[in-house]
N, C-alpha and C positions, 0 to 999 in steps of 0.2 A: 367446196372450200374456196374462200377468196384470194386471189393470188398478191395477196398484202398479208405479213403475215402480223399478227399481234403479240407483245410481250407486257407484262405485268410483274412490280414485284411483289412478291406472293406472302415475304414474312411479316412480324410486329416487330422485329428486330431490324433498327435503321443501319445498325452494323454489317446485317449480314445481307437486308436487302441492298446494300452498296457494293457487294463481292458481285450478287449476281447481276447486276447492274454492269458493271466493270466487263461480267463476260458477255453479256448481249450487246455491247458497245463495243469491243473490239470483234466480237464474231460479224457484226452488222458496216463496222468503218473502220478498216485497219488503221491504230497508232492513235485510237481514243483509250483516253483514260479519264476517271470523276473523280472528285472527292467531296463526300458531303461537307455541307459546312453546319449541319446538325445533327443532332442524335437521330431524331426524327422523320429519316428519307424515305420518298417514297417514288418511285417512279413510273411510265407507262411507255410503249414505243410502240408504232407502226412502221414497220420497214416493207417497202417496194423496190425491189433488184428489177433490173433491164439490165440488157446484154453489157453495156457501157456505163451502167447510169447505176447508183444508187442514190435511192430518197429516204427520208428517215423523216419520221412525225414524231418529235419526244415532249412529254411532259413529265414532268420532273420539282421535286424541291429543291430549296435554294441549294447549289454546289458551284463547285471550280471543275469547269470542264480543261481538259490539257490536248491537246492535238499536237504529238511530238514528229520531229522532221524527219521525213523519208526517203532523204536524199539519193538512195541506192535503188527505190523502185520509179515507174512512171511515175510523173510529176500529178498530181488530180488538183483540181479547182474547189471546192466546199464554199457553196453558195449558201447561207445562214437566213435565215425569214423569218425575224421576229414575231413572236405573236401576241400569248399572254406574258407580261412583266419584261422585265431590264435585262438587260446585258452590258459589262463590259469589255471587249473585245481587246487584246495586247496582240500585236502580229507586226515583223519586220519593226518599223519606225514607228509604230501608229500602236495609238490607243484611242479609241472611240468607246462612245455610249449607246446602244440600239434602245430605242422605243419602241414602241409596237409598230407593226407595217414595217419598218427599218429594213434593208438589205446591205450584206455584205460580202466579203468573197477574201478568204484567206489561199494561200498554195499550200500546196503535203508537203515540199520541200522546205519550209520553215515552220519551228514553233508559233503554235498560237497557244493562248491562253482567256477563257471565256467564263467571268465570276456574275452567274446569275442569281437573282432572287426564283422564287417559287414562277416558275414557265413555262410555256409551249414553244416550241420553234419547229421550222423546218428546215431540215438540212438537204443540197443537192449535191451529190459526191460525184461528177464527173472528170474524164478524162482532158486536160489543157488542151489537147491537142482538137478535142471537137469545137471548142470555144476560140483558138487563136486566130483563126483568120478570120472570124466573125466578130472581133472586139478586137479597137486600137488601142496600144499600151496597155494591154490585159497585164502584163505586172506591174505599172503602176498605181493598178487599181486595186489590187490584192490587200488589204487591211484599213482600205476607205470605205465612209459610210454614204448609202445610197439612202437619201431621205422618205419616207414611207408616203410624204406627200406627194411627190412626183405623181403626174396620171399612167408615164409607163411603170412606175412599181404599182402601183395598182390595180392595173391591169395583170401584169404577170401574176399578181399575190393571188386576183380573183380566178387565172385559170389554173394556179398550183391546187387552189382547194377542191376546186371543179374537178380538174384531172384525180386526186386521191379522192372526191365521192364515187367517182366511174370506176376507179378501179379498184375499190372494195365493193364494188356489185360482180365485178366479173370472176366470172367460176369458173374459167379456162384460159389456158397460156392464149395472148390473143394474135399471135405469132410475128415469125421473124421479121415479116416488111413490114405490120403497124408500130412495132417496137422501134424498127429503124427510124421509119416520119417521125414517131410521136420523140424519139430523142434531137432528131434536128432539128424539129419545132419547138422543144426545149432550149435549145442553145442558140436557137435565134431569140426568144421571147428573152431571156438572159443579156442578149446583145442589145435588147432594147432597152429591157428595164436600164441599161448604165447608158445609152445614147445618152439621155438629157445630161448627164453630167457634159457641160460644153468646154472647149478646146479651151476656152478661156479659164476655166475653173480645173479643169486639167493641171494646168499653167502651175495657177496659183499652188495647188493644192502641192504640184512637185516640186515647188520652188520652194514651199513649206519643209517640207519633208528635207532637203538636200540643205536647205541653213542648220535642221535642226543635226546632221547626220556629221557634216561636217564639224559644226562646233563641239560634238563627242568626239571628233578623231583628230582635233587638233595637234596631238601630241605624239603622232605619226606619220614621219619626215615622210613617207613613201604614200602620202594621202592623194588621191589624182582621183582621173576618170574612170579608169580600171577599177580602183577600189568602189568608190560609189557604186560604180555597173556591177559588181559581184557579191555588194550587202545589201543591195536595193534589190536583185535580180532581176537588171534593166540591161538595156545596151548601150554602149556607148552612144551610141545617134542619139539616144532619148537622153542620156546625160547631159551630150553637151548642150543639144537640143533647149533642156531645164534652164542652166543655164547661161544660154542667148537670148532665150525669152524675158533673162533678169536684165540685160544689157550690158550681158559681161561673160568670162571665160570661167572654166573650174579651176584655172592656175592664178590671173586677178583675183576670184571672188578667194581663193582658201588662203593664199597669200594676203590681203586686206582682213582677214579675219583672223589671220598667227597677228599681226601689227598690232591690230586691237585688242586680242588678250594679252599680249606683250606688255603695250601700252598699261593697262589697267592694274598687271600685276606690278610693273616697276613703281606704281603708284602708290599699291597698297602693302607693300612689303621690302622693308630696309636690309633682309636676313639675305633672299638669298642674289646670287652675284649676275649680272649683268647676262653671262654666258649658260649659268643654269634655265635664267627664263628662258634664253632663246634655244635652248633643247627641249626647255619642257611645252614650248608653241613650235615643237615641228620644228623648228631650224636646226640644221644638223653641223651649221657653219657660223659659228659667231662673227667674225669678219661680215660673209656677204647678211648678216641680218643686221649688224652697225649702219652698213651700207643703206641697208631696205628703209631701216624707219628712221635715218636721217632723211632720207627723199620724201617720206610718205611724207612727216611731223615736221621737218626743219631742222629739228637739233638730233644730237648724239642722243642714245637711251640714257646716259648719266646724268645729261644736262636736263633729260626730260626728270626723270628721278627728281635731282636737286627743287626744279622748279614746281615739283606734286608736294614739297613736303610744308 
């Protein structure tokens, strides 16, 4: 018997092969759940357990895969490996599209949510802690896409498939110290495939991420570094880090960013009063925001008003 085990779903009923579906998905990756998105589902899995490591080969019809947060166990990594058809990936900030080749990497401690057409993927369910010291801002990277073009993703792509041919020939546990190499060798080759992402595209990519995060949370006076570091699950160094790299501070940039929706809303609306806008962009002090976008603009917000209409 090969130490990869196989599952198939066995009815004509897409109903019912979706129940058993559900339970070889949670028995295989704790806090998965599907949902077809037609009558007609059918599924396949190869699941391969290591002491640390689970892999998972699924093919499957079009569904919504869900990955709900498990904030109260270890944190785990889910390395994704596009194969046959699409995927769109929702996690933390990020919504991306995988193609084939594509890689990506969600945490257990946040929801993901993953709406594929008729696919293959492979999943690698390890432990953060074997990955963190081997990958810089491993939680920035958590819901970015790794292009399938890269030569290290396909290199890693070519030894994941290599490694599940070897190990559905193998007819015996192949024991505890090649399981050990073969998983650090795993989470180096992982460390590689995301190297070519460069410091620079880093940059970009979290600078992206932190306008789009901040202009959602506009409307909470208490928006800072802290918060960012605790919805991104980043650390402050990498926050402010983000950005310096803009050439500016997170109390500048979210402050310049209440100004201008301020700005735009006194522009577009006669209704509400002067002091409501400046609660509803975060200011919790009409005074020091008279103050603010007299400095930023030149005039009072009324006189801006007056001069928009």
């Amino acid at each position: 018997m090969s130490i990869v085990q196989h599952f198939s779903t066995p009815f004509k009923s897409g109903r019912t092969n979706i129940q058993v579906w559900n339970d070889i998905a949670t028995s295989s990756s704790p806090g998965l759940s599907i949902d077809m998105a037609s009558t007609d589902f059918r599924g396949e899995l190869y699941s391969w357990h290591l002491p640390s490591v689970t892999m998972l080969w699924a093919s499957a019809a079009e569904s919504v895969v869900h990955r709900h947060e498990r904030k109260s166990f270890e944190e785990r990594i889910l390395l994704h490996i596009q194969g046959r058809g699409y995927c769109r990936q929702s996690h933390r900030q990020h919504v991306i599209d995988l193609k084939p080749g594509d890689l990506s990497l969600c945490s257990s401690h946040d929801l993901a949510v993953l709406e594929t057409n008729a696919h293959d993927m492979i999943v690698v369910d390890l432990p953060r802690a074997l990955l963190e010291s081997k990958m810089e801002n491993l939680g920035a990277l958590c819901g970015a896409r790794m292009p399938g073009s890269s030569r290290s993703v396909v290199a890693f792509r070519q030894f994941m498939v290599a490694s599940w041919k070897e190990a559905m020939t193998m007819r015996i546990d192949p024991g505890a110290q090649w399981c050990a190499h073969f998983e650090n060798a795993l989470a180096e080759l992982v460390a590689l495939a995301f190297s070519s992402i460069t410091h620079e595209a880093q940059a970009v990519e979290l600078g992206s991420v932190l306008m789009q995060t901040v202009d959602a949370q506009l409307h909470d006076p208490d928006l800072g570094v802290d918060t960012l570091a605790f919805q991104l699950g980043l650390s402050r160094r990498t926050i402010q880090m983000g950005f310096a790299k803009m050439n500016t501070t997170a109390t500048a940039f979210i402050r310049a960013r209440r100004l201008s929706r301020s700005a735009d809303l006194l522009a577009q609306t006669s209704e509400a009063t002067v002091t409501a806008i400046a609660f509803e962009c975060g200011f919790n002090d009409a005074a020091y925001f008279t103050r603010c976008f007299t400095r930023h603009y030149g005039v009072p917000p009324t006189a801006w008003r007056q001069a928009a209409r």
